[in-house]
C-alpha positions in Angstrom: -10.2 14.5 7.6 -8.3 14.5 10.9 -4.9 15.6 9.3 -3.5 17.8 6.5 -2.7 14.9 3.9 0.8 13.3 3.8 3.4 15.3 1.2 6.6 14.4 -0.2 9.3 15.2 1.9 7.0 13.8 5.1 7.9 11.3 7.2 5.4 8.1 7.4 3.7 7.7 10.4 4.9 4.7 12.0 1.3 1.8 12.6 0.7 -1.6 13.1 -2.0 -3.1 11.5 -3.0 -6.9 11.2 -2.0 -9.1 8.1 -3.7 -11.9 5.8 -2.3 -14.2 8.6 -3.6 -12.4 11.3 -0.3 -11.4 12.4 0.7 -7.6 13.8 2.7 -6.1 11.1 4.5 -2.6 12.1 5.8 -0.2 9.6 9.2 0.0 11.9 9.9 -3.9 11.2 10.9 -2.5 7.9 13.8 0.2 9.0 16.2 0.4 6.2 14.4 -0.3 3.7 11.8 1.5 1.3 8.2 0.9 1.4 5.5 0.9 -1.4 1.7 1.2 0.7 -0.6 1.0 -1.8 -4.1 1.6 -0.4 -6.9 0.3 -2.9 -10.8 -0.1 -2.5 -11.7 -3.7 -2.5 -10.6 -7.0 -2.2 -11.9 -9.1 -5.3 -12.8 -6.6 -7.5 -11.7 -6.3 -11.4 -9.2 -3.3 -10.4 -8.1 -4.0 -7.4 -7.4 -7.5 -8.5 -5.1 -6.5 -11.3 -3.5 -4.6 -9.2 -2.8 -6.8 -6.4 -1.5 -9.3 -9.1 0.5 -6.9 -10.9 2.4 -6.4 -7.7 2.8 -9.6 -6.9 4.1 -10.0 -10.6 6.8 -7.3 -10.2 7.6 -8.6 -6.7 11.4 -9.7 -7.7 11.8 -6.2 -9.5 10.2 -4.6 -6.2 13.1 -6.8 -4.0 15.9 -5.6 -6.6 14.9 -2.1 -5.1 15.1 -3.4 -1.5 11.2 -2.1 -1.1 8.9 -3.6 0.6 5.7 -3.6 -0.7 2.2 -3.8 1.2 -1.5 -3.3 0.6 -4.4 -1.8 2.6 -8.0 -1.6 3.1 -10.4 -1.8 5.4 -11.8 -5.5 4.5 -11.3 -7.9 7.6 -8.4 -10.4 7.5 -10.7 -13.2 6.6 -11.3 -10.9 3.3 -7.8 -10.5 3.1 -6.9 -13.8 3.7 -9.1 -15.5 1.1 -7.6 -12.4 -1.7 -4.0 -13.5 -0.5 -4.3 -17.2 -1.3 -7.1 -17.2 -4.4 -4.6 -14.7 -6.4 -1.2 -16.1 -4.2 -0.1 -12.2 -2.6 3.1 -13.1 -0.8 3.2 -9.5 0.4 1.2 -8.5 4.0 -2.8 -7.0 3.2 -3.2 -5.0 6.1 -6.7 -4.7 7.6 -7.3 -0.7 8.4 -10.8 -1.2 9.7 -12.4 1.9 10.0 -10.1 3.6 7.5 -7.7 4.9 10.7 -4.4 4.8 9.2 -5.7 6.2 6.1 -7.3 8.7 7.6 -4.4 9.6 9.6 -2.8 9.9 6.2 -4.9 12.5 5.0 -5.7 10.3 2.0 -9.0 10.7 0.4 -11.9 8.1 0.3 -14.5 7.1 -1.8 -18.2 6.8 -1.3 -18.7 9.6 1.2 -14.8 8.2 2.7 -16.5 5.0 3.3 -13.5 3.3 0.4 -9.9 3.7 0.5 -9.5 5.7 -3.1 -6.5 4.1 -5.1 -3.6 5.4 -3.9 0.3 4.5 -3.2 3.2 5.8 -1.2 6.8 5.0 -1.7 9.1 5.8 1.0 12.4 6.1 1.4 14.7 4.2 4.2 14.0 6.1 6.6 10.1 5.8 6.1 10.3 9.6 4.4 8.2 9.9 1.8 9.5 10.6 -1.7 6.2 9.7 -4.3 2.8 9.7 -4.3 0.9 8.3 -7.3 -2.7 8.6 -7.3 -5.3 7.2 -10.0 -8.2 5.3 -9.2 -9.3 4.1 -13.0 -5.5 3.3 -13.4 -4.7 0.3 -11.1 -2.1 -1.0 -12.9 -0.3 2.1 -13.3 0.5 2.0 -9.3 3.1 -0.5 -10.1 5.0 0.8 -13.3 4.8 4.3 -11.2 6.7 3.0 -8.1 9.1 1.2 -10.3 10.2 3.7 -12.3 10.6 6.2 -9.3 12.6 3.4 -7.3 14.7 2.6 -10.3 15.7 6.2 -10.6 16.5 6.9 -7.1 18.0 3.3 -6.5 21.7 3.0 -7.2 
């Protein structure tokens, strides 16, 4: 790995990556507010699945928070795009091809770092960030751990 991993208290380097919609998205366009990047293995799968949907089910208690949530792999945006509307995501699936901005994270892979492993960080405002959760085998669990740590820090 290119870079010691990303800690609490770091700030989030700012990228640009390209969307479901094939449309640049840039961490800056998002200034202000928190962001919840969960990075997850693949699109379609059992696990990833439920947890892509589980955000999307949480998304009003994720917009209470002011956060803005987002998703990443390393699928193209035709994968992305066809996840997005068979499950109906509303939130941007970014398309990291060759794992870049997770590698420039410091977050571990999968399968020799050929897989994004399952994990999310929640930033604050000011793109620092304040939580890491971590669980492959616990998908769901990305979701209840970012609410609970936005709730408490929200006011």
């Amino acid at each position: 790995m290119p870079n010691n991993p990303i800690k609490v208290g770091d700030a989030l380097p700012a990228f640009t990556l390209l969307d479901q919609n094939n449309q640049p998205v840039n961490t800056t366009d998002f200034l202000g507010q928190p962001l919840v990047i969960f990075f997850y293995p693949k699109d379609h799968t059992p696990g990833c699945t439920a947890q892509a949907c589980d955000f999307r089910n949480y998304e009003s208690e994720f917009q209470a928070a002011n956060a803005q949530v987002i998703g990443i792999n390393d699928a193209d945006v035709a994968s992305h795009r066809g996840f997005a509307e068979k499950y109906n995501l509303t939130y941007p699936i970014l398309s990291d091809p060759g794992h870049k901005v997770r590698k420039s994270l410091g977050a571990s892979g999968l399968l020799f770092n050929t897989l994004a492993n399952r994990i999310t960080y929640v930033t604050d405002e000011n793109h620092r960030v304040v939580y890491i959760f971590k669980s492959l085998l616990r998908a769901t669990d990305h979701v209840e751990e970012s609410l609970v740590f936005l709730k408490s820090v929200v006011k």
